[in-house]
Structures are given as C-alpha cells and as structure tokens.
N, C-alpha and C positions, 0 to 999 in steps of 0.2 A: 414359688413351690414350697410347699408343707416339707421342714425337716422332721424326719422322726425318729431322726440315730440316738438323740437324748431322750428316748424312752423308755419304759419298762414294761414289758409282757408278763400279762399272769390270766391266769385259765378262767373258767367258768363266765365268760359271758357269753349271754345268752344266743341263738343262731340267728334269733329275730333281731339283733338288735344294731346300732349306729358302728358301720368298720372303723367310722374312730376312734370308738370306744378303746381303750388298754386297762381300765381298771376297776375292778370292785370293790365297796366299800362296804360298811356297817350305817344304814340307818333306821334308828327306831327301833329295832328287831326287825327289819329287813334288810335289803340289799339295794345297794345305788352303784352308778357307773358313772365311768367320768373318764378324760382323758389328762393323763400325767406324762409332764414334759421335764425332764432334769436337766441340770446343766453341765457343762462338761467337766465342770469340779465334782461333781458327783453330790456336793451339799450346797447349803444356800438357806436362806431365810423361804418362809412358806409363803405361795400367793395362791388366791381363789381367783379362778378367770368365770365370770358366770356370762353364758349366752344371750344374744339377741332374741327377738321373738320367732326368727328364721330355725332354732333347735342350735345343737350343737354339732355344726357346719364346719369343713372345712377350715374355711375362714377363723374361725374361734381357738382351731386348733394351732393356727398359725401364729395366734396370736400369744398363745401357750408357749409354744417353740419360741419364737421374740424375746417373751420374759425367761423362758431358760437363758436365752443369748444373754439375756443381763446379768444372769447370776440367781434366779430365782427357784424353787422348785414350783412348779406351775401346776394346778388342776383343777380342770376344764369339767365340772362335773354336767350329764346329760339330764336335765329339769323335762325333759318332752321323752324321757322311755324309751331312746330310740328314732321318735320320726322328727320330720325336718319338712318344714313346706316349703312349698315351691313358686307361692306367688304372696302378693301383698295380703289381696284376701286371704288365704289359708293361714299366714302366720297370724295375722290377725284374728282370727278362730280361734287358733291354736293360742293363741294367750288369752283369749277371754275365757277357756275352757282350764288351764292350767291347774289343776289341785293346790291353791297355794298352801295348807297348811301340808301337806307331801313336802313341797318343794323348798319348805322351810326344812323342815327336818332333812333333807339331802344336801340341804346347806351346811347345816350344822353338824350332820355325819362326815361330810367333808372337813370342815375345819378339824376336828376331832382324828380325824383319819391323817393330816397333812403332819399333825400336830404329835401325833403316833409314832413317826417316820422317824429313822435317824438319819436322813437326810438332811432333814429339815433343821436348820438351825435355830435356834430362841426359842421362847414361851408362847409368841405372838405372829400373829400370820397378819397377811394385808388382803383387800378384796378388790378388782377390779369388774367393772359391770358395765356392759353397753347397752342401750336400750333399754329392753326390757332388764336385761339385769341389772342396769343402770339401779333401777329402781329395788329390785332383791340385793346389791350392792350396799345398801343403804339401809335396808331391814334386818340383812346377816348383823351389820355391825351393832345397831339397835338391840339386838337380839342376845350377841354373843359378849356385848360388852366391852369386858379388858383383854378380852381372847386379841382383838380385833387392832391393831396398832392403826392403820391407815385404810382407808376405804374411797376409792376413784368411780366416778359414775360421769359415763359418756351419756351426753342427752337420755338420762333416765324417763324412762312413761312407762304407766299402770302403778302396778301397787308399791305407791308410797307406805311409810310408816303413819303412821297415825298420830303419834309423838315419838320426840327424839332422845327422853330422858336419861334412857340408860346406852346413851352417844357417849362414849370416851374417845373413839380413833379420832385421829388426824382426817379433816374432808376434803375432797378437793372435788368440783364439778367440773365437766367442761360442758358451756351451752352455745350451741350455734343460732346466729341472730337469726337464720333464714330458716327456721324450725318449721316446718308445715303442718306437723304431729302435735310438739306440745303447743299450751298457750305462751306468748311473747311475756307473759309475768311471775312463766317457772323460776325463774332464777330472784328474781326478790319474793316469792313465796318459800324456797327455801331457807334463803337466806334469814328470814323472819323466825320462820318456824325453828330453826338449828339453833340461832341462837338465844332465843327465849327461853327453850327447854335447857341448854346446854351449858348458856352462860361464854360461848363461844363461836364466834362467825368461820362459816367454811368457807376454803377457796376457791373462788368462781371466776372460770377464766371462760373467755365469751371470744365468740371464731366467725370470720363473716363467711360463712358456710350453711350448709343445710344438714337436715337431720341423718346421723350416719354417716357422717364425713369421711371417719375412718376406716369404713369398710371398703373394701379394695376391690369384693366383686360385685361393687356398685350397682346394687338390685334395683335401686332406687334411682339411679341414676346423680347419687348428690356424693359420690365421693370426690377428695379435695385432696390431691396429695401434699400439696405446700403445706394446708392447715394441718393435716393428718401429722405430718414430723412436727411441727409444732406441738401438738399438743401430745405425741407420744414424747416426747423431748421432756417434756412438763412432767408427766407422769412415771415416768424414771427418773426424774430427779427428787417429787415427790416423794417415790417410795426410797429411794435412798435417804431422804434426810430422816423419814421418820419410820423407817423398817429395817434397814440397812441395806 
C-alpha cells in the first residue's frame, strides 16, 4: 500500500487531472504536475522518479514513497497530463504519441523545482526511470548536465539520447536477459555509445528476469521479487555512493 504521510498538499491542480498528483511546478512558462514524496527528516538530497509508459500510476508513486523511506526528496513528475492506460496497447499509444520535446521541459522544470526546495539538500539531484523513463532518465541527465549527479534506468525503451556528450552523472542500468521489448544487444549498445562520447563505461547490472521486473502490479506478468530487491538494493546503494 501507497504511504502518503511524507507528502505535501498545495492547490491548483487541475479537477481533470491524475488523484496522485500533489504538486505544481514551473515549466517553460507553463505548468507541470508531479507527485512529491518527503522524507521523514523533512530534507534529503533531491531525486526525479520518471514513469513507465503506464502514466504516472500508483505504482510510480510507491515507488516515490520507497525513496522518501531512504532519505530522498522524491518527485514523480506526470509526462501523460493526467491519463494512465490500462492495457499493453494503450500504454503503448500512449508513448508513441508523447510530446517529447513537452516532456523534456517538465523534466527540466522538475529538476529546477526540486532544486528550488529547501528541502532538498545539495546542488545536484539524481534521476531514477523505469521503462519508458528508463529512457527520459538518461536524456534528463544528457540534457541537464552537472545539475544531474547519478541517473538509474530500469530496462529503458523509446527515446534514447542520440549522443551522450554532455553525460557527467554516474550511470547505472539494470537489463533483464529475458527482455521481450528491448533487443538482447541494448546493453552493449549502450554501453558503446556511453563511453565513446563520455570517456566513461556505465554500470550495467543484468537480472535473469523479464522486462519490468520491478513492478509489483505485474501488468505484464514478469514481476520478479527476488530480482526486484536485488536490484533496488543496487540502486540505493548507487545513489548513496554518488548523491548521498
């Protein structure tokens, strides 16, 4: 079950829009929503939680909640407006339809917005992405640069970066061999491309699991809970060595 004692209520979201929602941002000269999770220190280093292709679900938010439990200020920003699908095909719509250059700027209003907070402790925020965000995980830190201390991408698909030049964070991947979505040669294509531009190899830890492991309400049927500790086990250690 979704904790949502570590969060913070503020007004004006919209009537149409996701009940996860808690918060509005600045982006662009517009407005983005997201769900912010604090921890019970009240501060913490800042992290971006970005969604699967499912929208910003339950699930996403739990997993916001999770990194407060670590110490984290968490926010879950909503890249979908609001909706959330309800089967393979539709979320798959729904990411082929995505406004990505939008979805970049509500990235980046996000970081800016975390980074705002006094909350949030340091210069530098970290990015975690599953799926689909796997992949926006990975373009945020491309994007934002030094802002970006560590960036984790759960079986990323869709839009990769294009080049990784301006990569400074710390990478870490997780790839499941039994992937049915990506092709079985994502992890040495990254791995190529990261450190060509970079000058530095990410870390690629590989799960005999299928894609989504980690999602718990197993849409797909391929969540894995041994793998799933595992690799959240990784991934807060990750962000501890190199975010605090």
């Amino acid at each position: 079950m979704n904790d949502r004692r570590n969060t913070e209520e503020e007004p004006n979201v919209p009537e149409h829009s996701n009940p996860v929602q808690n918060v509005t941002f600045a982006s662009n000269g517009d407005k983005a929503y997201g769900y912010l999770a604090l921890p019970a220190s009240g501060s913490g280093p800042g992290l971006i939680v970005i969604q699967e292709w499912w929208g910003l679900t339950g699930h996403i938010a739990h997993m916001a909640d999770r990194f407060a439990g670590e110490g984290y200020v968490a926010l879950a920003p909503d890249l979908y407006g609001g909706a959330t699908a309800h089967d393979e095909g539709e979320a798959l719509q729904m990411l082929l339809e995505i406004p990505v250059d939008r979805a970049a700027r509500d990235l980046r209003g996000a970081v800016d917005y975390l980074l705002s907070r006094d909350q949030v402790v340091g210069e530098t925020v970290a990015v975690v992405g599953f799926c689909m965000g796997g992949s926006f995980a990975l373009q945020l830190a491309v994007q934002e640069g030094e802002k970006i201390a560590a960036a984790v991408a759960f079986y990323p698909i869709g839009y990769m970066p294009d080049a990784y030049a301006g990569l400074q964070a710390h990478v870490l991947i997780h790839i499941p061999d039994g992937d049915q979505i990506n092709p079985p040669t994502l992890a040495e294509e990254l791995n190529e491309k990261i450190s060509a531009d970079t000058g530095t190899q990410p870390e690629i830890d590989h799960y005999p699991a299928g894609h989504a492991f980690l999602n718990e309400e197993d849409l797909l049927g391929t969540y894995d809970a041994e793998q799933a500790k595992i690799a959240w086990e990784r991934t807060v250690a990750f962000l501890r060595a190199h975010l605090g």
